[in-house]
C-alpha positions as CSV (number, residue, x, y, z in Angstrom):
1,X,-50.4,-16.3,34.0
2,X,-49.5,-20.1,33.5
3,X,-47.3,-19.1,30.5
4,X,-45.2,-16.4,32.2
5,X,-44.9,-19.1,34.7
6,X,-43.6,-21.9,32.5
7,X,-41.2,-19.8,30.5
8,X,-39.7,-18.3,34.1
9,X,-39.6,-21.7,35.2
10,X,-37.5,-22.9,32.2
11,X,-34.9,-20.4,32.6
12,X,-34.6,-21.6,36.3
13,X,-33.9,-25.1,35.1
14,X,-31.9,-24.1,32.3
15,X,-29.6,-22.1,34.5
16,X,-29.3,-25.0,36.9
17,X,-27.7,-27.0,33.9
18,X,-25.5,-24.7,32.7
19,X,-24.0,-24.6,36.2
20,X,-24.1,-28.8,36.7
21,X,-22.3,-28.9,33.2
22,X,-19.3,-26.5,34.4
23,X,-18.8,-28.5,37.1
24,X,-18.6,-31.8,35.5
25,X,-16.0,-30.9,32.2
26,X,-13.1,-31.3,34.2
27,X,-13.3,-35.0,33.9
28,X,-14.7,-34.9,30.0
29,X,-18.0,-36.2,30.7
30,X,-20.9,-36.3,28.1
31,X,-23.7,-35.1,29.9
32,X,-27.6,-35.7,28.8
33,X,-30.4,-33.2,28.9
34,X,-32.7,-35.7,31.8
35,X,-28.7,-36.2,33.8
36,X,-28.1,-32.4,34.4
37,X,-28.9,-31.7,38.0
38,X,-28.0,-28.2,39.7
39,X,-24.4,-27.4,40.7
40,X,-23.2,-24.0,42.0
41,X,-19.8,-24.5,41.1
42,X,-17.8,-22.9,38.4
43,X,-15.3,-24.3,35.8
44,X,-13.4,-21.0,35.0
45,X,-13.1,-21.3,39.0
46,X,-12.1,-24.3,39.7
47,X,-10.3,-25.1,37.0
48,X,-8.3,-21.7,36.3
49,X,-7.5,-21.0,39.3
50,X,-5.7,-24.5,40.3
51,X,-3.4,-23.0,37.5
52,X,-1.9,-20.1,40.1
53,X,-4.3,-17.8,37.9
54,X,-7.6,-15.6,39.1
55,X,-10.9,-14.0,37.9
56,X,-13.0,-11.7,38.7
57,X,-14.5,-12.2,42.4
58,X,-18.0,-12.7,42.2
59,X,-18.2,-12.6,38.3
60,X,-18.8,-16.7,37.8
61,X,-21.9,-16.0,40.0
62,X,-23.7,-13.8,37.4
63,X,-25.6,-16.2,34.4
64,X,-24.4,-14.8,30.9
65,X,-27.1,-14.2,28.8
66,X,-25.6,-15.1,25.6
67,X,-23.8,-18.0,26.9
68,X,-27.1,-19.4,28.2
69,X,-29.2,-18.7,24.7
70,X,-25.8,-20.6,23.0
71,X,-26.3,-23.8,25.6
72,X,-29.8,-23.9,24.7
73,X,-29.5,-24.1,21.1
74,X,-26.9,-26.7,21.1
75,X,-29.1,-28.9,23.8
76,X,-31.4,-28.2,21.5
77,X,-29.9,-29.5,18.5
78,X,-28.1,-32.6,20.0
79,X,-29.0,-33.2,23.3
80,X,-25.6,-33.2,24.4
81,X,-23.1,-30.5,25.2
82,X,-19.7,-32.1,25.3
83,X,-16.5,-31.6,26.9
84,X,-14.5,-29.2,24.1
85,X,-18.3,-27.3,23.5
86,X,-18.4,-26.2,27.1
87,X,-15.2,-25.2,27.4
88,X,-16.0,-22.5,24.1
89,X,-18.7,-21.4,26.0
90,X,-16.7,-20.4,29.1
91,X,-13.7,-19.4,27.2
92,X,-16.1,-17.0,25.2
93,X,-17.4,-15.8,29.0
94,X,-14.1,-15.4,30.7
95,X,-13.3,-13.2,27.5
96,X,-15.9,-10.5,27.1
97,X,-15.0,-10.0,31.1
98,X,-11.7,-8.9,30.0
99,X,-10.2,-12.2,31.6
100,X,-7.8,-12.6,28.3
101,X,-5.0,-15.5,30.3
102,X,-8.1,-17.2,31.9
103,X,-10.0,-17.5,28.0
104,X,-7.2,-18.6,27.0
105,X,-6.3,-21.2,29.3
106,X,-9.9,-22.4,29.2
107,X,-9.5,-22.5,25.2
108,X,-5.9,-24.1,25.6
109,X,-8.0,-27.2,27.1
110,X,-10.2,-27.9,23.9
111,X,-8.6,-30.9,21.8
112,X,-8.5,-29.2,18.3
113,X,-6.9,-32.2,16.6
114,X,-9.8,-34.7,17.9
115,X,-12.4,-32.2,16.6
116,X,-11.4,-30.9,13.6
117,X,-12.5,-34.2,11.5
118,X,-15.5,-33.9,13.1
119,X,-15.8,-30.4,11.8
120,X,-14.7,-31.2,8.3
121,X,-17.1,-34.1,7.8
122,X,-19.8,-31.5,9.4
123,X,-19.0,-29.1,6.7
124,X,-17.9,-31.4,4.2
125,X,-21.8,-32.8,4.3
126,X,-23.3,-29.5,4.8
127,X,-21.8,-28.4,1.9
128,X,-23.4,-30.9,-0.4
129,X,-26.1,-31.2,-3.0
130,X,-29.0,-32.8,-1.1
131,X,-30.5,-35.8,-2.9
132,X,-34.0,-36.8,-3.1
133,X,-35.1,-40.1,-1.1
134,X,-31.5,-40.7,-0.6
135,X,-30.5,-43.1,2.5
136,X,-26.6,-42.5,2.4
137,X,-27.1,-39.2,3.8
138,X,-26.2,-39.5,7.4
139,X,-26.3,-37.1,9.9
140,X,-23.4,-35.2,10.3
141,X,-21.6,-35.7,13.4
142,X,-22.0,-32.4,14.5
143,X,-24.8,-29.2,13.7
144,X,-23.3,-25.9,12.1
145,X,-24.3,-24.4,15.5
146,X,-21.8,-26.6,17.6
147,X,-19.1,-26.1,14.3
148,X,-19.5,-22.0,14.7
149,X,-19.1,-22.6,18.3
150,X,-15.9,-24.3,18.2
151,X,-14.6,-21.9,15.3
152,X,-15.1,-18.8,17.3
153,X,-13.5,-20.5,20.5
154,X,-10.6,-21.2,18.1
155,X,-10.7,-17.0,16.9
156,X,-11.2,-16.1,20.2
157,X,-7.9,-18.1,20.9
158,X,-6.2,-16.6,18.2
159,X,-7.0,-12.8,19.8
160,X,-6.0,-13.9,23.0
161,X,-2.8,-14.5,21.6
162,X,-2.4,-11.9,19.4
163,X,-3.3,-9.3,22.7
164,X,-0.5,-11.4,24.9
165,X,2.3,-10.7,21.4
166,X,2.7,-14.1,20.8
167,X,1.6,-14.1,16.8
168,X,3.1,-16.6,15.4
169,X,1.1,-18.7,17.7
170,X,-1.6,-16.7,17.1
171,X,-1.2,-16.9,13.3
172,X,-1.4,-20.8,13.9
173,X,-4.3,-21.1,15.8
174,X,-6.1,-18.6,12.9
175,X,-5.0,-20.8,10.2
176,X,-6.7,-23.9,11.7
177,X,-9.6,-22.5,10.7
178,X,-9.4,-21.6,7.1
179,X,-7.4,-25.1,6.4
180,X,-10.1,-26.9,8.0
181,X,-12.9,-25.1,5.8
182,X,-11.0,-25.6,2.2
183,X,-10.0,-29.0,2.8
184,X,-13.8,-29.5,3.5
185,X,-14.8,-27.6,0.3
186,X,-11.9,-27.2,-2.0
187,X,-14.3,-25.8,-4.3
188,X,-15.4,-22.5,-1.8
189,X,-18.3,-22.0,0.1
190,X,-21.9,-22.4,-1.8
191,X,-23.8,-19.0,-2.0
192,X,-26.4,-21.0,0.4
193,X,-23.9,-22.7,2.8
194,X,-25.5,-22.2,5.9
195,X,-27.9,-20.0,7.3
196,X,-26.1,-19.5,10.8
197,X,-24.9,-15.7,10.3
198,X,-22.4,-16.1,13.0
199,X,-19.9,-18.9,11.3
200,X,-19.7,-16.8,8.2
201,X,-19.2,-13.9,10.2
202,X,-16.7,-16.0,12.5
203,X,-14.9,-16.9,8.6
204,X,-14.9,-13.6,7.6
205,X,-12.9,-12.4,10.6
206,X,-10.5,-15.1,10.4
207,X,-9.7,-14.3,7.2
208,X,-9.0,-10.8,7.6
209,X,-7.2,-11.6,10.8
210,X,-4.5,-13.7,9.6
211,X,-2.8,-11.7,7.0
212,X,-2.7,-8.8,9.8
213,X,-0.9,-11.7,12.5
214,X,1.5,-12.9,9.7
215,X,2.5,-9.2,9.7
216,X,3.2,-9.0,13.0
217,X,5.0,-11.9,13.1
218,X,7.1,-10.6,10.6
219,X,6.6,-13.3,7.8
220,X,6.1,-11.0,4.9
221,X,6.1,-14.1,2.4
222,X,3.6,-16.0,4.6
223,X,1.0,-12.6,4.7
224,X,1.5,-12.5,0.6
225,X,-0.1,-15.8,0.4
226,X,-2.5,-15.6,2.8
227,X,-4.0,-11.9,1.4
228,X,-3.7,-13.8,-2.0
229,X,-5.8,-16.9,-0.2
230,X,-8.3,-14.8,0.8
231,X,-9.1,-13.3,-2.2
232,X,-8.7,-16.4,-4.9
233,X,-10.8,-18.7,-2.6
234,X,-14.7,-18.6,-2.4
235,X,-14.9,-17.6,1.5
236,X,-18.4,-15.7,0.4
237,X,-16.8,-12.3,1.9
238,X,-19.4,-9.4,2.0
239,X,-18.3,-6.6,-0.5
240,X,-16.9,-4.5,3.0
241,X,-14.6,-7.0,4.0
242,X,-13.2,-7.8,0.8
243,X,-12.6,-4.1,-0.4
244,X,-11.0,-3.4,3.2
245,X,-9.0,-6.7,2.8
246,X,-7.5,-5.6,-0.8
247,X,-6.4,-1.9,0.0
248,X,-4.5,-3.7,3.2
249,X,-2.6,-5.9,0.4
250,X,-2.4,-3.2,-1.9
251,X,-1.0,-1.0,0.6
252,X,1.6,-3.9,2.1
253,X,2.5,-4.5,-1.6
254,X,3.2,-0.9,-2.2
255,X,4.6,0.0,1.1
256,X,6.2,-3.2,2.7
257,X,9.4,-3.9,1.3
258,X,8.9,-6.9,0.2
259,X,9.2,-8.4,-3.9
260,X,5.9,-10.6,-3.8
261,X,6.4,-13.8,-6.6
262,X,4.2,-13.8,-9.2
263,X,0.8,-15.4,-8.4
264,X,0.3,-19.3,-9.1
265,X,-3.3,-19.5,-10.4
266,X,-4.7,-22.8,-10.9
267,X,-7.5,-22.2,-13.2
268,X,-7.9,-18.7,-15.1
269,X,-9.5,-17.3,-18.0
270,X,-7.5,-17.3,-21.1
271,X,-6.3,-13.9,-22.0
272,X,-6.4,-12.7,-18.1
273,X,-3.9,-10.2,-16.9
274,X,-1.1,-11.9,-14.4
275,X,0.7,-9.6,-12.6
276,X,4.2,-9.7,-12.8
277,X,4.9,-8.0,-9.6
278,X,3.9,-5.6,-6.5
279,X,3.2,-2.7,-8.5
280,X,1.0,-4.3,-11.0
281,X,-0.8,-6.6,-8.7
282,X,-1.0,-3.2,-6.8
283,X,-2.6,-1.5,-9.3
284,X,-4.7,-4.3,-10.6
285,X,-6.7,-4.2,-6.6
286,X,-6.9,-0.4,-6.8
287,X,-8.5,-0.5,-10.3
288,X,-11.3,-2.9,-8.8
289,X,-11.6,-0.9,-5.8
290,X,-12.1,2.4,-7.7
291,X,-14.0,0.8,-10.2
292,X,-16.2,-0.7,-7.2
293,X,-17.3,2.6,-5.8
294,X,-17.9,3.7,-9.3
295,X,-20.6,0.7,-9.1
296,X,-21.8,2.2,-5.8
297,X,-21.0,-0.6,-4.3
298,X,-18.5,0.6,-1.6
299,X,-18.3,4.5,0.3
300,X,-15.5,6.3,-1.6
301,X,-12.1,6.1,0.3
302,X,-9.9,9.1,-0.5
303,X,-6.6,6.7,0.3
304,X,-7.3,4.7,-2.8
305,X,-6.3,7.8,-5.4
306,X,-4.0,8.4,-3.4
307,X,-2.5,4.9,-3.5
308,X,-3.0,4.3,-7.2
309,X,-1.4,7.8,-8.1
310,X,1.5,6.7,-6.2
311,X,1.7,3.2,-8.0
312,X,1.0,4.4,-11.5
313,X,3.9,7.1,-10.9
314,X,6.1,4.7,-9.9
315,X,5.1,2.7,-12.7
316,X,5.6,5.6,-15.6
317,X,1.8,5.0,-16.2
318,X,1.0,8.9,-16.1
319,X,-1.6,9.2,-18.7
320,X,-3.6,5.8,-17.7
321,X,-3.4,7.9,-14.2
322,X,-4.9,10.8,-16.1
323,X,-7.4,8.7,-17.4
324,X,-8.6,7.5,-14.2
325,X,-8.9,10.8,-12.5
326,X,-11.0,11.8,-15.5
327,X,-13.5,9.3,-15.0
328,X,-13.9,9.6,-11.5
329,X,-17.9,11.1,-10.7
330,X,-18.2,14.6,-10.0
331,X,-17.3,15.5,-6.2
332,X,-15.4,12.9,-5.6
333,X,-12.0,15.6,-5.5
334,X,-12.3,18.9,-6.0
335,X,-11.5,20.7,-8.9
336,X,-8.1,22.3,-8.3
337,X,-7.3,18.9,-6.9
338,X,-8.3,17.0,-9.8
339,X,-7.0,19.6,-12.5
340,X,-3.1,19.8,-10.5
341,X,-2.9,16.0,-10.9
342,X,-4.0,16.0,-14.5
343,X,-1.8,19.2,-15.4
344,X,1.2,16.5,-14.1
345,X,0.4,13.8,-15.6
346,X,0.2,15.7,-18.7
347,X,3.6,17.5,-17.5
348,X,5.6,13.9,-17.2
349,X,4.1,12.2,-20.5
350,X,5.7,15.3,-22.1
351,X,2.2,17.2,-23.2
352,X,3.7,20.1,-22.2
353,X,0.9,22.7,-23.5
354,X,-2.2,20.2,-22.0
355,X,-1.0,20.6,-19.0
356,X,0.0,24.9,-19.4
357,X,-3.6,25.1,-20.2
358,X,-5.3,23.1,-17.5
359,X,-3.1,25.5,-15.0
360,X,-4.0,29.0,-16.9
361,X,-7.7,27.3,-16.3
362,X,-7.0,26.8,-12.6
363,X,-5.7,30.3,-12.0
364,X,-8.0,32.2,-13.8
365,X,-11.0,30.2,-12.0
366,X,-12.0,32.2,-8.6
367,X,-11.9,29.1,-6.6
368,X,-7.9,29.0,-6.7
369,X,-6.9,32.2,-4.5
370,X,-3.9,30.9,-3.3
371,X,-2.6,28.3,-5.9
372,X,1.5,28.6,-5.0
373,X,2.1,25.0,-6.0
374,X,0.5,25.7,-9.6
375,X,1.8,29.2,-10.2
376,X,5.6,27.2,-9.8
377,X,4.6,24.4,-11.6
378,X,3.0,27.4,-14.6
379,X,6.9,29.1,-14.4
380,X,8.3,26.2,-14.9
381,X,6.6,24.7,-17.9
382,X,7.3,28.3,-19.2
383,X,11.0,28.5,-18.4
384,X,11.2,25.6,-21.6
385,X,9.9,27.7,-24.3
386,X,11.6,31.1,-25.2
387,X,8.2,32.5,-26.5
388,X,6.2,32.1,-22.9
389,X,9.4,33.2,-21.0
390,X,7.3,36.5,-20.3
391,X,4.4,34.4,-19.2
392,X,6.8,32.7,-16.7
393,X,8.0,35.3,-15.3
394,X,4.6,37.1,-14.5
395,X,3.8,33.9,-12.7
396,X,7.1,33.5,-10.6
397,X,6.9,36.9,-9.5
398,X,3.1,36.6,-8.5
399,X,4.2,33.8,-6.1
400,X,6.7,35.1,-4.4
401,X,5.5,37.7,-2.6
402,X,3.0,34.8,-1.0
403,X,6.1,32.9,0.4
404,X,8.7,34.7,1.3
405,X,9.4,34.5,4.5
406,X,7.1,31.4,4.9
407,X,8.3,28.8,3.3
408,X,11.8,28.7,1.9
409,X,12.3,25.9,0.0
410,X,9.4,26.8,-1.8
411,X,11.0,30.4,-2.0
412,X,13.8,29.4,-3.6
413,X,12.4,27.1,-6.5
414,X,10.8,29.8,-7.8
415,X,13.3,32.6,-7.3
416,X,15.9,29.7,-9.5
417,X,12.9,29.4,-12.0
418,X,12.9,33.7,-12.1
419,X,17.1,33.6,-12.5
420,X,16.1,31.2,-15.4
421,X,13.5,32.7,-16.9
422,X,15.4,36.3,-17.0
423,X,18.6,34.8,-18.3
424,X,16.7,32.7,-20.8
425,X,14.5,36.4,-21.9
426,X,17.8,38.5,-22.0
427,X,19.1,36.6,-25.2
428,X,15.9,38.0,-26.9
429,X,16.6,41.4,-26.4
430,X,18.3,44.0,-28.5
431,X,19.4,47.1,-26.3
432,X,22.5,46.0,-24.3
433,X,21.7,48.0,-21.3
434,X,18.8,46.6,-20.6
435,X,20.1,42.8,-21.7
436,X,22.9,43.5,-19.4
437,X,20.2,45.0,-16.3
438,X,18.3,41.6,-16.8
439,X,21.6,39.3,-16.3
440,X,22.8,41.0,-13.3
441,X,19.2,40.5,-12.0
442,X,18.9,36.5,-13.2
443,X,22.3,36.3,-11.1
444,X,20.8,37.7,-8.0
445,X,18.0,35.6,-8.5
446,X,19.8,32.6,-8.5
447,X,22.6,33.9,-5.8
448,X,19.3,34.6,-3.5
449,X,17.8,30.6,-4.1
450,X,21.3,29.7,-3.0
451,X,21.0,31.5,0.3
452,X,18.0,30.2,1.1
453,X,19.1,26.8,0.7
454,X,22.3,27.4,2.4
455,X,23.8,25.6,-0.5
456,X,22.6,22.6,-0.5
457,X,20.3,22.4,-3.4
458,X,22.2,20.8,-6.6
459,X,20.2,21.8,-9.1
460,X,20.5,25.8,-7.8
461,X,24.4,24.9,-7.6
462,X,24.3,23.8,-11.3
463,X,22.1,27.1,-12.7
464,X,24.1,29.2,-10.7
465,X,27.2,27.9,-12.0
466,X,25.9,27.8,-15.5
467,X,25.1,31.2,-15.7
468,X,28.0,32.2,-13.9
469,X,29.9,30.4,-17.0
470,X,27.9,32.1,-19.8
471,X,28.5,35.4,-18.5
472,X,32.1,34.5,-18.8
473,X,32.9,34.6,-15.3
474,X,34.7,31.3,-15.4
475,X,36.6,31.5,-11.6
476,X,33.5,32.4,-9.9
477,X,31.4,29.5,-12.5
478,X,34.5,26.7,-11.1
479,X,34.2,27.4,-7.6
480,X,30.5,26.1,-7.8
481,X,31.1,23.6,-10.1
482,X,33.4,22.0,-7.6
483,X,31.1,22.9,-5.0
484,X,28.4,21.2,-7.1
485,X,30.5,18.0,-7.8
486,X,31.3,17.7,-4.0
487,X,27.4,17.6,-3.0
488,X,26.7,15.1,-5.1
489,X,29.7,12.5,-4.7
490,X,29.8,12.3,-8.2
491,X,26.5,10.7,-8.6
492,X,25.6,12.5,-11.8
493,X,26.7,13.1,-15.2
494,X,25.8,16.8,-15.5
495,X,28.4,18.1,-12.6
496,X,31.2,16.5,-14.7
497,X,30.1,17.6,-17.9
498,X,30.0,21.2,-16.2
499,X,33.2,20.9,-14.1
500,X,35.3,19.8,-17.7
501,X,33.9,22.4,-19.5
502,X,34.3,25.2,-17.3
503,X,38.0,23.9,-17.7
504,X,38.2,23.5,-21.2
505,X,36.9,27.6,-21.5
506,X,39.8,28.1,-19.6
507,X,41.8,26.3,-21.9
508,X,42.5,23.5,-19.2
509,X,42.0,21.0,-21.7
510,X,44.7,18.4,-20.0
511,X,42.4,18.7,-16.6
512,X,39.5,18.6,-18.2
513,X,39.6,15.2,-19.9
514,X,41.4,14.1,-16.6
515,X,38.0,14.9,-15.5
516,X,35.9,13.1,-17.8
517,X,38.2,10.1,-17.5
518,X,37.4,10.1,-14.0
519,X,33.8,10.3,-14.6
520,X,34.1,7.5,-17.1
521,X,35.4,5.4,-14.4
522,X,32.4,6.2,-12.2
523,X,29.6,5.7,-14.9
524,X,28.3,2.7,-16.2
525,X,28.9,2.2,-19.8
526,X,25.0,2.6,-21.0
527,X,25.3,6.3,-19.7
528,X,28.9,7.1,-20.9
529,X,27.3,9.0,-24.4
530,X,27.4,12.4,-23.7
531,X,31.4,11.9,-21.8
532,X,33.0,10.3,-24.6
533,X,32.2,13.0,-27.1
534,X,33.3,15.5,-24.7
535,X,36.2,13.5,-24.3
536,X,36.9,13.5,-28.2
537,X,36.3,16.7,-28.6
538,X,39.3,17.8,-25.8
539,X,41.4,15.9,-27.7
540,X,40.4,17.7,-31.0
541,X,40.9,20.6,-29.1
542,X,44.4,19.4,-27.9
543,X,45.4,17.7,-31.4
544,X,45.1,14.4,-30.3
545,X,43.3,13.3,-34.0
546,X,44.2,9.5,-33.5
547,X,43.0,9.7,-30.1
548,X,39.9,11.2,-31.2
549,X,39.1,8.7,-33.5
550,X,39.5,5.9,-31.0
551,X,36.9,7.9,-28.9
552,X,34.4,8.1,-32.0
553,X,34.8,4.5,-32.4
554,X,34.0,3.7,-29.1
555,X,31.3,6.1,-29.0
556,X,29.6,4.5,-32.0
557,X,29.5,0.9,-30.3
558,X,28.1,2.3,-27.8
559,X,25.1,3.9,-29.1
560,X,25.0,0.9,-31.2
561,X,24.8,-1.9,-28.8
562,X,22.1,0.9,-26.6
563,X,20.1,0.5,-29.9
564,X,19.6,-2.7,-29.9
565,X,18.8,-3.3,-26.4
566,X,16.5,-0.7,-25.7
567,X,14.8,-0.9,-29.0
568,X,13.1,-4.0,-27.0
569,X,12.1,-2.4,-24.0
570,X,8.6,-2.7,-23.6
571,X,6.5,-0.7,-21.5
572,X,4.1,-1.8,-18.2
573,X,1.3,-4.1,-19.6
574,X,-1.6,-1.9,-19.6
575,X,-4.4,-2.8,-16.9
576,X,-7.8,-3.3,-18.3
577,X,-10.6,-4.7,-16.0
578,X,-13.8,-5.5,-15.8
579,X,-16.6,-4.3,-13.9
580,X,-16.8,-6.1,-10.1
């Protein structure tokens, strides 16, 4: 009974301090554990509410539990609880009540520039080998418990600010903190820097919390560096935080806008990868992120395949894209999933067949019922070799029935890949009535693809036109042409090529270089190739033999000087990494 007794009667006294403290920080007195005598009079207040502001009525009444477990350990620790440390406490108080402009004027009140030596001589000695019998250790001026105090006081600030939109402010008051730490240890925090769970958790927040303030403060530069600070220094990050903190930069490197410089490293290992810029440095944090979870060390995140196949597209890297989905574990995607994004990688290195096969696969399998997206992609692979034209068109006519009327954008793709695929299978074929029944139906085809897009789809202009042209029906072949050229401002060599030709097979030859010399004043000179042998050819055509050979000549420096320049290009560095 005694015991229950003492320990009741220790709260009593300790909550009689707590209160003769608040009352007494107003004029930055030190007080001592055997001074404190009881007060019923509140800081947040008296203080706060001299400012024109308010809290909660009755609130300053009610003993915090917390709060009262923090006062004990720093009395505990020092035997004195001073001016900026009580303040902390009652900023931290005022701001789990919701009070966010009372926290932060209580926090506005703690001198950060008289206690942030204090705090880096704190860490600074913390941080240090101890030596045996050595008596030049002194004690630090202040415990880790009064230094995670003041930090989270300082975050706490920071969120006030960020919740009022004032981030740059907010961004400031974050960066106190993670300045403060590496000028203490420039070297990072020792595995074994302290054994208070709450500063390291306290760090861990700051650091994630800046980049996200620089952001919306809109310093794109500024949140760069400070995703790159906190992943180059040694802030002893748990494996959740530092995964969550590189898809964010990943993400803003991809996403944002912004061309990131390359990163200055002071120390790295000789042969290292560098990234030259976002996409690379991109890539490079998605690698260790998948390569993470292939460690079991992090949940998988479906956003991060998502993410890299967007970055290694961009980047041309389709079969190191390949590669990665083929390594992922089993269930991670499913299998049409996995098996449509190898089929185009496959498709855009050029493996033309690799990718045919992994789609026959897929649509033979019983799982893919309703595979529209890989019965076009099928028709199309087809519609390139005149030996699986057949095949083609078995698979455009299997999806259409699924989307007309649903979707028709979709609709029309394949009904231009069915024009193609007949017009393409008609050349093959010896009876003329059934070549000729075949044509008329690959221009319906196409004529249909065109209504459904209301004519705004180039490449079902340029098809349309084209076919239109082969089958001699130059008038009807021009009007789209034009039509064609017009939709596209111009923007691309094959509508000129088509427009002058159409022209020149209506013996228009003087129009039609008119034409290419207009697109020749359009194009840059690496892609002028393909319109200066047109050119020379319309003046073969024409009789112009001097001026032809002028155009050859010019031709051949072209291709020359495109020969030695590109013969240099390299490709992306490939990524290589190490387990993490």
């Amino acid at each position: 009974m005694s015991v229950k007794y003492w320990v009741y009667k220790q709260k009593i006294c300790l909550s009689l301090r707590l209160r003769k403290m608040m009352k007494c920080i107003c004029s930055g007195e030190q007080l001592r554990i055997e001074d404190i005598i009881p007060s019923s009079e509140s800081l947040a207040t008296r203080d706060y509410s001299a400012s024109g502001y308010s809290s909660r009525a009755g609130d300053d009444a009610k003993a915090d539990t917390s709060n009262i477990e923090e006062a004990e350990s720093s009395l505990r620790e020092s035997g004195i609880l001073n001016y900026e440390e009580a303040r902390a406490l009652l900023g931290r108080l005022e701001y789990q009540k919701g009070n966010i402009e009372a926290a932060l004027h209580v926090f506005e009140g703690i001198d950060i520039a008289a206690v942030v030596p204090k705090i880096k001589l704190s860490i600074a000695r913390r941080g240090e080998v101890p030596r045996r019998n050595s008596l030049s250790d002194a004690i630090p001026p202040m415990s880790m418990h009064a230094v995670s105090l003041l930090f989270e006081a300082i975050l706490l600030k920071a969120t006030s600010l960020q919740a009022l939109g004032r981030f740059t402010e907010a961004a400031q008051s974050c960066t106190v903190i993670l300045d403060t730490v590496e000028s203490a240890l420039p070297d990072g925090l020792p595995e074994n820097f302290s054994t208070d769970c709450k500063l390291l958790e306290t760090l861990n927040k700051a650091v994630e919390l800046l980049p996200e303030l620089l952001k919306l403060a809109c310093a794109p530069q500024e949140a760069i560096l400070s995703y790159r600070r906190a992943l180059l220094y040694c802030w002893n990050l748990d494996v959740e935080t530092r995964s969550k903190i590189e898809k964010e930069y990943a993400v803003f490197l991809l996403y944002s806008g912004t061309d990131a410089a390359p990163p200055n490293l002071r120390a790295q290992a000789e042969g290292s990868f560098i990234p030259r810029n976002n996409i690379e440095e991109a890539i490079l944090l998605l690698l260790v992120l998948l390569r993470r979870y292939i460690l079991n060390k992090i949940v998988w995140d479906p956003s991060i395949l998502d993410h890299l196949s967007f970055a290694l597209s961009i980047a041309g890297e389709f079969r190191a894209l390949a590669r990665q989905v083929e390594e992922l574990l089993p269930g991670i995607v499913v299998r049409r999933q996995k098996y449509t994004i190898l089929a185009l990688c496959y498709y855009a290195e050029g493996d033309d067949m690799a990718a045919l096969n992994l789609l026959r696969n897929l649509m033979n399998s019983r799982d893919n019922k309703n595979g529209i997206f890989e019965l076009v992609l099928a028709a199309k692979i087809c519609a390139e070799y005149p030996n699986l034209l057949e095949e083609g068109m078995r698979y455009a006519r299997k999806v259409l029935p699924k989307i007309e009327g649903k979707c028709n954008q979709m609709a029309s793709v394949a009904k231009c890949l069915l024009g193609l695929l007949l017009s393409g299978r008609s050349r093959a074929i010896v009876s003329d009535s059934e070549r000729t029944s075949r044509l008329c139906e690959a221009l319906e085809s196409l004529d249909s693809a065109h209504k459904m897009t209301g004519g705004r789809n180039p490449n079902v202009l340029f098809y349309l036109s084209l076919e239109n042209a082969e089958q001699r029906k130059l008038d009807i072949a021009l009007y789209y042409a034009k039509q064609l050229l017009k939709l596209e401002g111009g923007s691309t060599l094959k509508g000129w090529l088509l427009l002058a030709r159409i022209l020149s097979a209506q013996k228009r030859y003087i129009d039609a270089e008119s034409i290419i010399n207009a697109a020749l004043d359009e194009t840059g000179k690496w892609n002028q190739g393909e319109l200066l042998r047109t050119k020379a050819k319309l003046q073969i055509a024409q009789g112009h033999l001097r001026d032809a050979v002028e155009t050859y000549t010019h031709l051949l420096a072209v291709l020359q000087v495109q020969r030695k320049s590109f013969g240099v290009q390299k490709k992306l560095v490939k990524v290589w990494f190490l387990a993490i």
